[in-house]
C-alpha angles and dihedrals in degrees: 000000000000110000112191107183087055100039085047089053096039085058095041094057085042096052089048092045102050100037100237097153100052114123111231096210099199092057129117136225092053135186114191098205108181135194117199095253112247132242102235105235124195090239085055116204135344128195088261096060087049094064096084096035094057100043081050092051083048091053095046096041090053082042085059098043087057092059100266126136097226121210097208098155125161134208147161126263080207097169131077145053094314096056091038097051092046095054090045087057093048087043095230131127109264099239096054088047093042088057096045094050086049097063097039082058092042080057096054108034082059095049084058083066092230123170096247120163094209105189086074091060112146122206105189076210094067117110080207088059102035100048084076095044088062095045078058082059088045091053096044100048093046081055091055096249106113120055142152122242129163100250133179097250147194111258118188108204091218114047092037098225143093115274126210107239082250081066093054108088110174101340088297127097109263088220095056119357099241124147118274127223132164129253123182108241134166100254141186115228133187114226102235089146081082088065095049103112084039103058098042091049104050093048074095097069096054131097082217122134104265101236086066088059086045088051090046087046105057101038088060080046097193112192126174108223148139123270111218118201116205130188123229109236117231101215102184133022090263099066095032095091097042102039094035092090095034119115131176121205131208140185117216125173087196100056077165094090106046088117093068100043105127114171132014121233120207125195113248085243091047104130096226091051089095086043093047099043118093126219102253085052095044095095099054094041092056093050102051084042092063093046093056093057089058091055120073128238093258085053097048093051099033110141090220095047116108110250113255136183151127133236106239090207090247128107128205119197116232114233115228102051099025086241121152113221132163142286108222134169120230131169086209088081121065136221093211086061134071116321089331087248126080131198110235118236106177094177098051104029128062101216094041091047086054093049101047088047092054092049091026100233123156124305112195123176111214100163131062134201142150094270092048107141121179097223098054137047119267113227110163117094104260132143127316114248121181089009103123122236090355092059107126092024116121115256097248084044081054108047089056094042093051090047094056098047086050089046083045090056107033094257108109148348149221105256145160127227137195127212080207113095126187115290116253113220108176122111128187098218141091106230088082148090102273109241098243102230132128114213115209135182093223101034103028116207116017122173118222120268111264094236095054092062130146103065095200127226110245120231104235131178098217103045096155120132112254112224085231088082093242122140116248086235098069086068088066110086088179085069114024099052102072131149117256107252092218104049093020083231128125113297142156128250117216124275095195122103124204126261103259080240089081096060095051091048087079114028096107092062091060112052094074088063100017085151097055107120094167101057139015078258141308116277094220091056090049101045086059107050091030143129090039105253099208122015126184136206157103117300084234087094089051097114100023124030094034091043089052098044085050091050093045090043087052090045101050090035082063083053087057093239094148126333107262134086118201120055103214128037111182110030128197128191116196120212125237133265111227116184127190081022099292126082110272108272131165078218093059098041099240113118121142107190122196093226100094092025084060094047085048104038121001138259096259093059080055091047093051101039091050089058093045100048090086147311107324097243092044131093110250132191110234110218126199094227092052091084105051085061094047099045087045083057092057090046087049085050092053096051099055093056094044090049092044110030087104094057107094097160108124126249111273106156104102094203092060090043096058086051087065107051088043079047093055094040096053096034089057089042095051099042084052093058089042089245091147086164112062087036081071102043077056095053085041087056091043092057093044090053087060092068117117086009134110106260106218124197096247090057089051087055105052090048088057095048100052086037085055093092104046097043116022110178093050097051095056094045089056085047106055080039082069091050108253108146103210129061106292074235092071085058126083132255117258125259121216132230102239094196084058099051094059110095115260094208123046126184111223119209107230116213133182105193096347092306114113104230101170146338137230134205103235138170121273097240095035115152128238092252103043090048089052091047092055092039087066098055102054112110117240080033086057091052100059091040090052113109092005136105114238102231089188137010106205115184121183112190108252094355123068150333115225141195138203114196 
């Protein structure tokens, strides 16, 4: 009787004791299979977070049967506002709740049966772990790319701290959903602009789904352009010697219509917008100003959102026609894009055409196409109209003729711009690695002396985040008076902690040499496991997380730290499992947690059931009932073994013969192409050929190796019922015949004159004669034939006979 729940804790306490799952890191050949390491969370797991990380076990297990020595280590991203917040609600100090979250999840993720090799466990809270997260820091600010600038920045309300614009969904904090507005705060930034090129180019390289390059795409957003400079007019001896020296610049894709830019829009945080404003418009540009900052970027730009803006009194000339046209403020334009100012183009631009209708500007068309309507913008590339000497020219002829007049004249140039901006790393709260910088008064920023990392967290009390938007941290004298390690004189140490972002940038490097105490890692360790071969995870860290591992991997590869430059080089994102219709959320209502499914049933029926429920990259809807016939399918499974173990006869029905080696072939196909699955619905079909035969030792075998990923326990349980005395992982994964998977019946479409007219069972390797022979011969064919002269016999191997009459 097959007893899950006994036979899943016997090989647990076997695996631990002997070791199984231990990497050897010196070993070849390797497989790096990789897991996006979780943020332990009080309520711990639910079946919906075991989905990747089964699909990932099953990975690495079939990695091992076909002789590789698999890295699949796990670990705990244990700092940051999850953590934090969580630990605020319960009203316990985050460390303590951190470490108890940790090893509920620990419970669980071993009930689950991976092959996790433990001693290699990473806690981004550990001071082992982020000192080297700050030498990262160290490395990164003595290179120039990391720095501190006051910045206008995203504040989440609620969580009391600065948010990166990837952390923005929706104007609202993707922690909490709270409202975001903008405060203006001294950051640090790293400078992954400088990456830019770099990131989106190399997206080619990549075995990632498509739609995660898209999403990295156009969030760096590169366009090649044209940058305008034009100068601000100084229209009365009062403004001369204040507006003389003032340019705006502008980036335009569409350097085509210049001709018909009317009006410039600067965004409310443009720098120039206090220059520009006169003093009978001051009042109302303030004001609106001060209303943008309170909207977030989605509702700014909003398509559906009435056009809004005020004239700041200045004019600018345009420069290619010497026209003076007008200086307005608008929220639709942001500061985070471009230039932070846009040249409006009413005829050729929606939101521009909607803006200058509302406040009845000029509308000039200066393109012309076959779809050109007076009552709406033209937007499509056509033909120039009223644009000087340009006038005739196509649009894409224009846009490089005009470039390079402007660049001819200094007033312009060929450029490119990027919709990403530098990633801002500061938080104002306590639960974080500390940024390791010394600020003094003589010698200004100073980063902390390598041998004195790590710069420890310190355990506070009253860790709560203050609504002045200053870290916990600045009430400790004891850590923030230090001496500058420079001048030797008083100095203060950073508040700030680090986005949690920064400590998952780098995980996968350490895992190799998680023990070096001496250095971040060897170079040798992590120039053999690495690039990750396989890594596994939700398509939600499509933009952050995997944009920011493959910044960090290009930054420390310059340091020559080790020799490659992407971290991953073959993605999956697994689907998510929804239940009761919605995706499974403690808000909703709607958990299912493995606990009580695994006392009732096993792991392994969870294991299974999660892979069968639909294709792996795909959302799926969990049902109550799906277990039950999952977990009756191992028992069916057990059975057969237990009823048949005795049997040592060898396999001599051809017919169940030829069902192994297509199981094998379609078992191995489908787990290549992560079509877990299927792979099952074949092993389902295997099982059921064997009904009414004579079950021989060598066909069991065959069904619990190619089971063995996908339930463990079990597996090893039927093997060491067949008597094999080591792990089924230390045996190899089976090869197919490929003479014996080929069907050894085909069925041949018949035609007379193109028309199918019939079909015969043949034989796989049947000859032309003998098809057409047979073709003949089959009744409603017969009948057509019957009487005419067969003008041509066509015969294409396992396809079809046809006749031309």
């Amino acid at each position: 009787m097959y007893q899950a729940q006994t036979i899943e804790k016997k090989w647990r306490k076997i695996w631990e004791e002997t070791g199984v799952h231990k990497t050897d890191l010196n070993a070849k050949p390797k497989y790096y299979c990789l897991d996006m390491f979780p943020y332990p969370s009080g309520e711990g797991l639910h079946v919906g977070h075991w989905s990747g990380y089964v699909m990932s076990d099953v990975w690495a297990r079939y990695k091992k049967m076909q002789g590789f020595e698999v890295l699949h280590p796990m670990g705990f991203d244990a700092f940051g506002l999850p953590a934090e917040n969580a630990a605020i609600k319960e009203g316990i100090h985050p460390k303590i709740n951190t470490e108890k979250s940790i090893a509920n999840f620990k419970r669980q993720l071993n009930e689950m049966g991976p092959m996790y090799d433990w001693s290699l466990e990473i806690n981004s809270s550990d001071s082992n772990y982020y000192k080297w997260t700050q030498w990262i820091f160290v490395q990164l600010f003595k290179k120039g790319l990391a720095y501190r600038k006051k910045a206008p920045a995203n504040w989440c309300p609620s969580c009391k701290t600065v948010l990166a614009n990837e952390q923005v969904e929706e104007g609202k904090c993707f922690r909490c959903d709270s409202e975001v507005t903008k405060k203006d705060f001294p950051q640090w930034f790293f400078k992954i602009t400088d990456y830019a090129d770099e990131l989106v180019d190399d997206l080619e390289k990549l075995d990632w789904p498509e739609r995660v390059k898209i999403m990295q795409r156009n969030w760096i957003g590169r366009s090649e352009g044209t940058e305008v400079t034009f100068d601000v007019v100084a229209r009365n001896e009062a403004t001369k010697q204040s507006r003389q020296n003032l340019k705006i610049s502008v980036f335009t894709t569409r350097a085509d219509t210049l001709f018909g830019c009317t009006y410039l829009v600067l965004s409310p945080e443009h720098p120039l917008v206090r220059d520009l404003t006169t003093d009978e418009h001051k009042k109302e540009v303030i004001d609106y100003c001060e209303k943008a900052k309170r909207e977030s970027d989605i509702e700014r730009t909003s398509l559906e959102k009435e056009k809004t803006g005020v004239f700041t009194g200045s004019y600018a000339v345009n420069p290619v026609n010497g026209k003076e046209i007008p200086i307005w403020v608008a929220d639709y334009v942001l500061a985070s894009y471009g230039t932070g100012a846009v040249m409006a183009v009413p005829a050729h631009d929606t939101r521009d055409f909607e803006f200058a209708m509302k406040f009845k500007l000029p509308i000039i068309k200066v393109i012309v196409g076959e779809e050109t309507k007076d009552n709406e913008a033209f937007v499509d590339y056509g033909k120039l109209v009223d644009s000087g000497e340009f006038t005739g020219l196509t649009s894409q002829n224009a846009i490089t003729k005009i470039t390079q007049w402007l660049e001819e004249r200094k007033l312009g140039k060929a450029t490119i711009s990027y919709k990403l901006h530098d990633w801002l790393i500061s938080r104002q709260r306590y639960w974080g690695t500390p940024i390791p910088i010394i600020h003094c008064p003589k010698c200004g920023e100073v980063s902390v002396p390598e041998k004195d990392l790590p710069v420890e967290l310190p355990e506070l009390d009253d860790f709560k985040p203050t609504s002045e938007g200053k870290s916990p941290l600045a009430k400790v004298a004891s850590f923030v008076k230090v001496r500058c390690p420079k001048c030797g004189g008083q100095a203060e140490r950073e508040t700030d902690t680090m986005d949690t972002f920064v400590d998952s940038s780098w995980y996968f490097l350490r895992y190799p040499d998680v023990h070096n105490d001496k250095e971040i890692f060897a170079k040798e360790k992590v120039m053999h496991w690495l690039p990750v071969d396989q890594y596994v995870g939700g398509i939600e860290h499509a933009i952050l997380h995997l944009l920011y591992a493959r910044f960090i991997t290009k930054a420390l590869a310059d340091l020559k730290l080790f020799d490659f430059r992407e971290p991953f080089k073959k993605l999956f994102n697994q689907g998510m499992i929804y239940y009761k219709g919605a995706k499974m959320s403690k808000s909703k209502g709607n958990i299912v947690s493995p606990d009580e499914i695994v006392k009732k049933f096993g792991t392994d029926s969870i294991r299974a059931y999660i892979l069968f429920i639909g294709p792996a990259e795909q959302d799926k809807e969990w049902t109550d009932r799906g277990i039950v016939g999952m977990h009756r399918f191992l028992q069916k499974v057990y059975g057969l073994v237990e009823k048949n173990v005795s049997n040592r006869d060898k396999n001599s029905d051809k017919e169940l013969t030829v069902w192994r080696e297509r199981t094998i072939k379609r078992v191995t196909e489908d787990f290549e192409n992560f079509q877990f699955n299927t792979a099952l619905s074949a092993l389902m079909e295997y099982v059921n050929a064997f009904s009414g035969k004579q079950i021989t030792f060598d066909l069991l075998e065959t069904l619990v190796i190619l089971l063995a990923p996908i339930t463990p326990h079990l597996s090893e349980e039927l093997w060491q019922m067949l008597g094999h005395k080591e792990s089924v992982f230390k045996t190899s994964w089976p090869k197919f015949n490929p003479k014996l998977v080929q069907a050894e019946k085909i069925t041949l479409a018949i035609q007379i004159n193109g028309k199918l007219r019939g079909t015969i069972e043949v034989d796989n390797d049947i000859d032309e004669k003998k098809a057409i022979e047979l073709a003949k011969k089959e009744i409603n064919v017969a009948k057509h034939l019957e009487g005419k002269k067969i003008k041509k016999e066509i015969f294409v191997k396992g396809k079809l006979v046809s006749f031309v009459i």
